[in-house]
N, C-alpha and C positions, 0 to 999 in steps of 0.2 A: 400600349401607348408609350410612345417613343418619350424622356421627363428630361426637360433641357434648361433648369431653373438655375443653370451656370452662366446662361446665356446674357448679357446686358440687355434690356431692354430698348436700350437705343438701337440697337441693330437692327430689334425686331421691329420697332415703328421704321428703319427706314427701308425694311421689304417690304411695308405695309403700304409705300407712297410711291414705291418703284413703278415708273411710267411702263418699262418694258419688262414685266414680270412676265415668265413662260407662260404659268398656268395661273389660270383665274381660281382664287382661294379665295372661300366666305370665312372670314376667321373669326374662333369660338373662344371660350375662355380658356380650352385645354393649352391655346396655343400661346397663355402669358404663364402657365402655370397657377391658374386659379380652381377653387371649389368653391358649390353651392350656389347660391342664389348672388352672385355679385352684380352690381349698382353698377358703382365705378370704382377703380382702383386710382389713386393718385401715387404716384413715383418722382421719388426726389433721391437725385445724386450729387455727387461735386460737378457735374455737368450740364446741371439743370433740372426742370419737372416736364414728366409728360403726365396727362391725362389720360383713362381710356375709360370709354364708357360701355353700355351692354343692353341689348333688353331683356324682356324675362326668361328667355330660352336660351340666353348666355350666350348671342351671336352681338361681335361688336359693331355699335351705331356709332361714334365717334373717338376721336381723339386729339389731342391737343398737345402739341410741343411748344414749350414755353421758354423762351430763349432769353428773353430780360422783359425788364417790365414795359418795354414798349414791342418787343417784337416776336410776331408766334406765328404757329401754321394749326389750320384746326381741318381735319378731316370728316366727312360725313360720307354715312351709307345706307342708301335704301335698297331697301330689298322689295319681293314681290312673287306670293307662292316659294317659296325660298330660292328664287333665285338673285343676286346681285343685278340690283334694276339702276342703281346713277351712284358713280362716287365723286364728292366734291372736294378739292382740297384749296381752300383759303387762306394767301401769305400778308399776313398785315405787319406791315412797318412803320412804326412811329405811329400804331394805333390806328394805321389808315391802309385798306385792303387795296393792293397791288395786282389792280387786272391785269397786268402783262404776266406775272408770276404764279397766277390763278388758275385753276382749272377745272371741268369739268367732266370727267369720264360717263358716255351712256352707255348703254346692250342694251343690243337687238338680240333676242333668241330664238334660235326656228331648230326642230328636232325631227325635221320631214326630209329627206329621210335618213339623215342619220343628222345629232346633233352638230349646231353652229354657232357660234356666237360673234356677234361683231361689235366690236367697240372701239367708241369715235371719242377724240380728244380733243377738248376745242377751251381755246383760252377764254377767261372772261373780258378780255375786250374783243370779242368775238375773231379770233384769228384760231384757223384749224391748224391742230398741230401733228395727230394724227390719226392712223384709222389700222386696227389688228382683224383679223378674222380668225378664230379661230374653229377648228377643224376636227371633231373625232369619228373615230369607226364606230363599228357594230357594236364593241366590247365598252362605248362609252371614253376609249382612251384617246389623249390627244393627240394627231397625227402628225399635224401641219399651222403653222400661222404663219399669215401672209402678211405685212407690216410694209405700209404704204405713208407716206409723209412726203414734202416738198423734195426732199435726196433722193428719189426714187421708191423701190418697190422689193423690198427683203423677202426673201421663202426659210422657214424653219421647219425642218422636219422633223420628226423623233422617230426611232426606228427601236422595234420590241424585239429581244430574241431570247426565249427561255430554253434553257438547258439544265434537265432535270432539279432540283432545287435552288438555281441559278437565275436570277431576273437583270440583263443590261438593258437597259435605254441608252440607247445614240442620239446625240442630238448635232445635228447638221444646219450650217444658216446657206444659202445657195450652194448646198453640196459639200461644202468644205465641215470636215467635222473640229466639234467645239469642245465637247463633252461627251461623256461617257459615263451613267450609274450603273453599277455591277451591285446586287444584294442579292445576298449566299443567306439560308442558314445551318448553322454549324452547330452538331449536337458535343456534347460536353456533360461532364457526370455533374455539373450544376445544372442543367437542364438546357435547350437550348438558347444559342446565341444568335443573334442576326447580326452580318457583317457588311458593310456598305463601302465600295471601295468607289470613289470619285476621281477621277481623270480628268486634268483642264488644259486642253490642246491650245496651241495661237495659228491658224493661218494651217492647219490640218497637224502639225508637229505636236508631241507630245510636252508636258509644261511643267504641270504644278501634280500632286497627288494629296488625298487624304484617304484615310481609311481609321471607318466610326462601328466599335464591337460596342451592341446593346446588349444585356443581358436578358433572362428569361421576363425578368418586373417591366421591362421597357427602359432599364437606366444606363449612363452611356459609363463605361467602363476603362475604353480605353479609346484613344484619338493621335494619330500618328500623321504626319506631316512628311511629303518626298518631294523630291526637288529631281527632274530629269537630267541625266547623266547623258549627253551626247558621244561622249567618247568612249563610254561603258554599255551605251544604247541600253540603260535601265534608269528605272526610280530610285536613289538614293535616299534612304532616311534622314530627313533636319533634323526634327523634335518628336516627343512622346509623351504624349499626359498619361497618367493613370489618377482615376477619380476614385474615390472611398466613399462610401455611406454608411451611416448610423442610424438604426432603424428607417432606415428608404431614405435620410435625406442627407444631402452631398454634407461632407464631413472634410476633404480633404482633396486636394489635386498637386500628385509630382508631374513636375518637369522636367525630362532629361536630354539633353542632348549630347553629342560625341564626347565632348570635355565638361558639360553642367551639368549640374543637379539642384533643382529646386522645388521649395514645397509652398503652396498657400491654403489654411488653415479656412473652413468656412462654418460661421456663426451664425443662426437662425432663430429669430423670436417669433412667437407664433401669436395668430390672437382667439380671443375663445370662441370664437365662431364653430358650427356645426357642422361638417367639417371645416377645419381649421386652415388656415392660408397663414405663411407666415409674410410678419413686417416690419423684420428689419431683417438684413443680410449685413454682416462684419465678415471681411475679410482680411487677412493676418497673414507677413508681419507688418504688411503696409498700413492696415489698419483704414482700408478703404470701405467706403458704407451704401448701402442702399433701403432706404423705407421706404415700407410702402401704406397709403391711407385708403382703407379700403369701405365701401359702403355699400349696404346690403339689401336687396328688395325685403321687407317685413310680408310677413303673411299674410294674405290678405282675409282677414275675419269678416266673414256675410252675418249683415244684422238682421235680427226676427224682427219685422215689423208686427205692430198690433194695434189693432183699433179701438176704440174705447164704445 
């Protein structure tokens, strides 16, 4: 498992709210960097509090971004057999909920004969805004989403090609390619590595690059940043993280580029939960901070009843 507790959590709630997300993800606790039995987590930074909440199989039911004390967006999710059955997202301003800003996502799910999902997006003051279908083969993988709203009618493909320890997805919107994932693994006398090299095309031209080496534990190692060189017709290097840990948790990230060099220092308190989650993150020399409040389903004890 991939461990990305470098990550802001802002980020992560706002791929959580993204209207036009590729793939439909039921997201777990793995995906905030939590263990055990969590409630809910509360998160406070210099940018604000998000909420998120769980039920007991650690699949998240809500969340709450907290903007000031009059103005938040609060998320809900029902499920159903586990699958993702309606997600609601609620913008109240000045304490009062904004049907125009509001929204509702359902699924429809059919797996005859090969799975489907459709999901329709329609504001709360009943205006459709719009309608995904999406698409997999035999192998369960996604092939196609068709994305239909007032502008017309978008086709997204993903295209699979494995070459011996090699996996790229191409991803195409009417043909024109967008993207591109390449993951290699790469053996090494630490055991192996998995390497994930990301292309971001504009208009079919090649753009932006990243490429993310995890080590054997699932921790990300190193993260390198390229910027396309038209007149060299290659990826040029910007920047270069390397990440450090200390018994498995992030300790440390250099930044280097052509002429810089820089370091930021990462501090964790943990709390004594069973497994433990930490909560607070300092980071140094800015001395920038993140807690977290976290609460925990208790066990639940079955009473012996007895009669007299």
């Amino acid at each position: 498992m991939r461990n990305h507790n470098y990550i802001p959590l802002l980020f992560l709630l706002l791929n959580l709210v993204n209207v036009r997300s590729q793939e439909l993800k039921i997201f777990t606790l793995n995906d905030f960097d939590l263990k055990g039995r969590v409630q809910s987590c509360l998160v406070s930074t210099d940018y604000g509090k998000e909420l998120f909440e769980f039920d007991k199989e650690g699949v998240l039911i809500k969340t709450v971004t907290q903007y000031n004390d009059n103005d938040q967006d609060i998320t809900y999710y029902k499920y159903k057999d586990g699958e993702l059955l309606e997600k609601r997202m609620e913008s109240y301003k000045n304490n009062i909920l904004d049907e125009s800003t509001s929204m509702a996502n359902f699924y429809e799910i059919d797996t005859v004969p090969n799975r489907k999902v459709i999901e329709k997006i329609i504001s709360y003051d009943k205006q459709f805004l719009e309608q995904e279908q999406y698409h997999y083969n035999d192998e369960g993988r996604l092939i196609r989403i068709i994305s239909s709203n007032g502008e017309g009618v978008d086709e997204t493909t993903f295209e699979y090609t494995q070459v011996k320890n090699e996996l790229t997805v191409s991803t195409f919107t009417n043909g024109i390619l967008q993207k591109s994932v390449r993951t290699s693994i790469k053996k090494t006398h630490k055991g192996n590595q998995e390497v994930t090299l990301t292309k971001e095309y504009i208009d079919g031209e090649p753009n932006t690059a990243t490429e993310e080496i995890f080590n054997s534990v699932g921790n990300l190692v190193t993260s390198e940043d390229f910027l396309y060189d038209f007149a060299e017709k290659e990826f040029v290097s910007q920047k270069k993280r390397f990440y450090q840990y200390t018994d498995g948790v992030l300790s440390k990230v250099v930044k280097k580029t052509i002429n810089t060099e820089s370091a930021e220092n990462y501090i964790f308190q943990f709390d004594n939960n069973k497994p433990s989650n930490w909560v607070k993150q300092i980071v140094t020399p800015n001395n920038t901070y993140t807690t977290r409040t976290i609460k925990y389903y208790t066990e639940e004890v079955q009473k012996e009843e007895t009669s007299n």
